[in-house]
C-alpha positions in Angstrom: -13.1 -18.0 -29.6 -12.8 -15.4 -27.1 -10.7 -17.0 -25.0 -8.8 -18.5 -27.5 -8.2 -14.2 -28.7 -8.0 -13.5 -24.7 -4.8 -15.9 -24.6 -3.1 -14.8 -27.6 -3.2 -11.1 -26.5 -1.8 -12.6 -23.3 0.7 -13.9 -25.0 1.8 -11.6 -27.2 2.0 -8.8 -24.0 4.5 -11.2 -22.2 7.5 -9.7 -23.6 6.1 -6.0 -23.1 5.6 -6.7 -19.5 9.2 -8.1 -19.0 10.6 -5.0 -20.3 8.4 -2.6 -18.3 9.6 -3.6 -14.9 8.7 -1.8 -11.5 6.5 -4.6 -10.9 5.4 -8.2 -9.5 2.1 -8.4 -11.5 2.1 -11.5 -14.0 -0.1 -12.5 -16.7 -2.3 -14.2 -14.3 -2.5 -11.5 -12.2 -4.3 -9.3 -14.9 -6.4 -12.2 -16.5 -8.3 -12.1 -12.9 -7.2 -15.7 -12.4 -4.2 -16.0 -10.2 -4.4 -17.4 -6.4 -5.1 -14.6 -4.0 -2.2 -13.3 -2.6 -1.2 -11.2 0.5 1.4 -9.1 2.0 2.4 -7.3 5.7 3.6 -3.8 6.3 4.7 -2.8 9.7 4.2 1.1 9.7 4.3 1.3 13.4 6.8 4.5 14.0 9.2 2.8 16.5 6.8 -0.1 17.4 7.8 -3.3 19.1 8.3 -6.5 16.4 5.0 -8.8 15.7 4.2 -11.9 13.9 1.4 -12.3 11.4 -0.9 -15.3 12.3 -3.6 -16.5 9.4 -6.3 -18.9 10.6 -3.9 -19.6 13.6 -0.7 -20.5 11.8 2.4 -18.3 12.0 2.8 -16.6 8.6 6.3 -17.1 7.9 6.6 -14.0 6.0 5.7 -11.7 8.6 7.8 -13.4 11.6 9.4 -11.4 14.1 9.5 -8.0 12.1 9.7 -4.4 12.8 9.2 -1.3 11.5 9.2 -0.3 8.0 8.9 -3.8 6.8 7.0 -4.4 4.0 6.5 -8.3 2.8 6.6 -9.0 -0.9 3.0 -10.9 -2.1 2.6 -14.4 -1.1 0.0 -17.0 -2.4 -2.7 -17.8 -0.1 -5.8 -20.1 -0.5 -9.0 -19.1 -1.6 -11.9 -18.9 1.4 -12.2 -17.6 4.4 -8.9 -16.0 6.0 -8.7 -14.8 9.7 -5.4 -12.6 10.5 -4.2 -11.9 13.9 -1.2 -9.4 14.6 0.2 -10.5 18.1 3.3 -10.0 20.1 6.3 -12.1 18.9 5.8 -14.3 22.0 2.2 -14.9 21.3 0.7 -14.1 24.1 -0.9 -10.6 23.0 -3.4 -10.2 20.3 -3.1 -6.9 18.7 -5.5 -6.6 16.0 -7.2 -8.8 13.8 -8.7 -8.8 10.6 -11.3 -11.5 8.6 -12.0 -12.0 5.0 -13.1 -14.3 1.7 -10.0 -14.6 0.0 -10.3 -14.3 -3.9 -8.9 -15.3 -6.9 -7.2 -12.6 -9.0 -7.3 -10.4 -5.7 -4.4 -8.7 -3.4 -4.5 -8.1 0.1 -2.5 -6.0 2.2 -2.2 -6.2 5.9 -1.1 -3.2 7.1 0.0 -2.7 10.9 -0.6 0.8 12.5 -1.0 2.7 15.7 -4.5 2.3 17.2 -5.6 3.4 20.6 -1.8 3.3 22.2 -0.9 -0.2 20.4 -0.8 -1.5 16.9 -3.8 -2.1 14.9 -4.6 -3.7 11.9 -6.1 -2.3 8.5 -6.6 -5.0 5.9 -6.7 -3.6 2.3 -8.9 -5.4 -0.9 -7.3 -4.9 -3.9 -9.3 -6.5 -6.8 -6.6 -5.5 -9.6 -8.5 -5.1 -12.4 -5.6 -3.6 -14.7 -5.4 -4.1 -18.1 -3.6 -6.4 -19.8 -1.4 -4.1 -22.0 -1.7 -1.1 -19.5 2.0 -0.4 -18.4 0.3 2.2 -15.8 1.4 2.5 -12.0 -1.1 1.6 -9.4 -0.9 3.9 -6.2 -2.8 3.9 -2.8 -2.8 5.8 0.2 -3.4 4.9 3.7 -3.2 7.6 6.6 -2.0 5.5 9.5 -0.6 9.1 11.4 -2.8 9.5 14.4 -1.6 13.4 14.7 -3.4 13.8 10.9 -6.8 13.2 11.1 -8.0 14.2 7.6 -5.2 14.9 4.6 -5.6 15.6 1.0 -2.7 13.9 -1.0 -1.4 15.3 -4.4 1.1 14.4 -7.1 1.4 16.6 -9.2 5.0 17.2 -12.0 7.4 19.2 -9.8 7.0 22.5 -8.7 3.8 22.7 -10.0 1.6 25.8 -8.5 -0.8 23.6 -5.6 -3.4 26.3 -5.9 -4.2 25.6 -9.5 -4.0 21.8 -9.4 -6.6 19.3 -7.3 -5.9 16.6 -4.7 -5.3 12.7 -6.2 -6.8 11.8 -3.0 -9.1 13.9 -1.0 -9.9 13.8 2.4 -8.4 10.7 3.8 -8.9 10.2 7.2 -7.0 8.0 10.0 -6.7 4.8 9.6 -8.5 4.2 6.4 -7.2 3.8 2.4 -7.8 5.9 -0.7 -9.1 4.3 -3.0 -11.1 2.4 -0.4 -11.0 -1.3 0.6 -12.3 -3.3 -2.3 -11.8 -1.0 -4.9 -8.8 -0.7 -7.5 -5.7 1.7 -7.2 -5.6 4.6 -8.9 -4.0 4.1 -12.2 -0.8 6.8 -12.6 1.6 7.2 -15.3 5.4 6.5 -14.8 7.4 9.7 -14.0 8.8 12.1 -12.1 6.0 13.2 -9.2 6.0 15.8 -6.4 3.9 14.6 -3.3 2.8 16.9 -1.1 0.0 16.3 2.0 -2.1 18.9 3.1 -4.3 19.5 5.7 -8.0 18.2 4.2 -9.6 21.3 2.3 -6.6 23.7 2.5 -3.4 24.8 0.5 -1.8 24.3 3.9 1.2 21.9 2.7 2.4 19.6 5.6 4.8 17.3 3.4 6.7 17.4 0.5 8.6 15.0 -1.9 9.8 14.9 -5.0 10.2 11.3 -6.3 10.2 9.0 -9.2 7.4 6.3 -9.7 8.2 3.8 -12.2 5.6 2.4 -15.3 4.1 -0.5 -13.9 4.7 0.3 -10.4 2.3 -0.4 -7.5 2.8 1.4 -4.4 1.5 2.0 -1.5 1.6 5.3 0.1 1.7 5.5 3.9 1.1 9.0 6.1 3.0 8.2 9.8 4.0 10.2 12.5 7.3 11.4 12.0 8.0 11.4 15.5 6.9 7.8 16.5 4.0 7.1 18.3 4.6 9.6 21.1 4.2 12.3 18.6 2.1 15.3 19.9 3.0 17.9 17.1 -0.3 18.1 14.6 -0.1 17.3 11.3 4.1 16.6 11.9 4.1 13.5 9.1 6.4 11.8 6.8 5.8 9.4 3.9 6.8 5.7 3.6 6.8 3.8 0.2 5.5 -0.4 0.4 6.6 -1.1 -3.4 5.2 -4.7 -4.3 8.5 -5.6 -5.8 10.7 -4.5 -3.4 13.3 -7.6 -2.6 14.7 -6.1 0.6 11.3 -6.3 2.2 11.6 -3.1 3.5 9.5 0.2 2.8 11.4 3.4 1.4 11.3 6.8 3.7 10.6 10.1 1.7 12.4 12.8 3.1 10.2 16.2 3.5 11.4 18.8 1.3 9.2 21.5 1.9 
């Protein structure tokens, strides 16, 4: 019987979800039952093009990119995955990543600089959202070497920093907020200003004014904005992985301090 009420409440949500938009989620995807899936974002700052391998098989999804790419979700097996990033001819392993793929879980593989080459952070997402939530889903990784520790806030526009407290606090290189295995944080759709800070301060290092759709999941990335020679502190700009996106590629905030 409570399945049976489970799949009528699915049912009746279809058309809501449809109208929503901003999203790739489906029905499956917040019953906890849909295949695992995965996707690749290259957030390299100028970085050379790479292929995504999983358990030694090109990905053809991540083939030969660049830059700013972002993949849409794929379906992938359940069990044990093993990712390697390598060099489009092959020959160079870059980073590599292992997990137990799940059903009703996401999984992002996100390239980034690491000790003078790309590296590889691999992202859980367990996407436990509700079935009639209409909520957007937002993460943050800090893959900017030159920003060792930022606080991250959205806040409604032009909003006074010093009486409002960070979204995400204290994220340091190379890791996510909310962390690896945990859900996003749940947002409502509107109108947000970002703006980064150095960890602890008022001491704004980016700002951004943009709009964030109901039902939206994105994924926040902190880069260098000069590349991966930068050597100015805390000199960062924003790019956008939005799971829906059809041209694959992530979207650049422009700093508007």
């Amino acid at each position: 019987m409570k399945l049976l009420k489970l799949l009528l409440l699915a049912t009746a949500t279809v058309s809501v979800l449809s109208a929503c938009g901003g999203s790739d989620d489906d029905l499956d995807d917040r019953l906890n039952i849909a295949d695992p899936k995965l996707r690749f974002v290259h957030a390299v700052p100028a970085g050379p093009n790479v292929t995504l391998y999983r358990n030694g098989n090109v990905e053809a999804d991540a083939t030969d990119v660049g830059y700013k790419y972002a993949s849409k979700y794929y379906d992938i097996g359940e069990g044990n995955a093993a990712l390697d990033l390598k060099t489009v001819d092959g020959a160079t392993t870059l980073g590599s990543n292992a997990f137990d793929a799940q059903r009703g879980h996401k999984y992002t593989s996100v390239a980034l600089i690491g000790d003078g080459k790309a590296d590889l952070l691999l992202i859980d997402d367990p996407y436990n959202k509700g079935i009639t939530s209409d909520n957007a889903r937002v993460r943050v990784v800090n893959a900017a070497f030159n920003a060792q520790n930022v606080d991250v806030y959205l806040t409604d526009p032009g909003v006074d920093l010093a009486t409002q407290t960070a979204r995400f606090v204290a994220v340091p290189y190379k890791t996510a907020k909310p962390d690896s295995g945990s859900d996003s944080e749940e947002m409502e759709g509107q109108t947000y200003q970002i703006r980064i800070t150095e960890a602890g301060t008022q001491n704004v290092i980016f700002s951004a004014t943009t709009d964030l759709p109901a039902n939206a999941d994105w994924l926040l990335l902190v880069v260098p904005a000069d590349g991966i020679g930068a050597l100015v502190p805390n000199n960062v700009k924003v790019l956008v992985a939005k799971s829906d996106d059809d041209t694959k590629t992530t979207m650049e905030l422009s700093n508007t301090p």
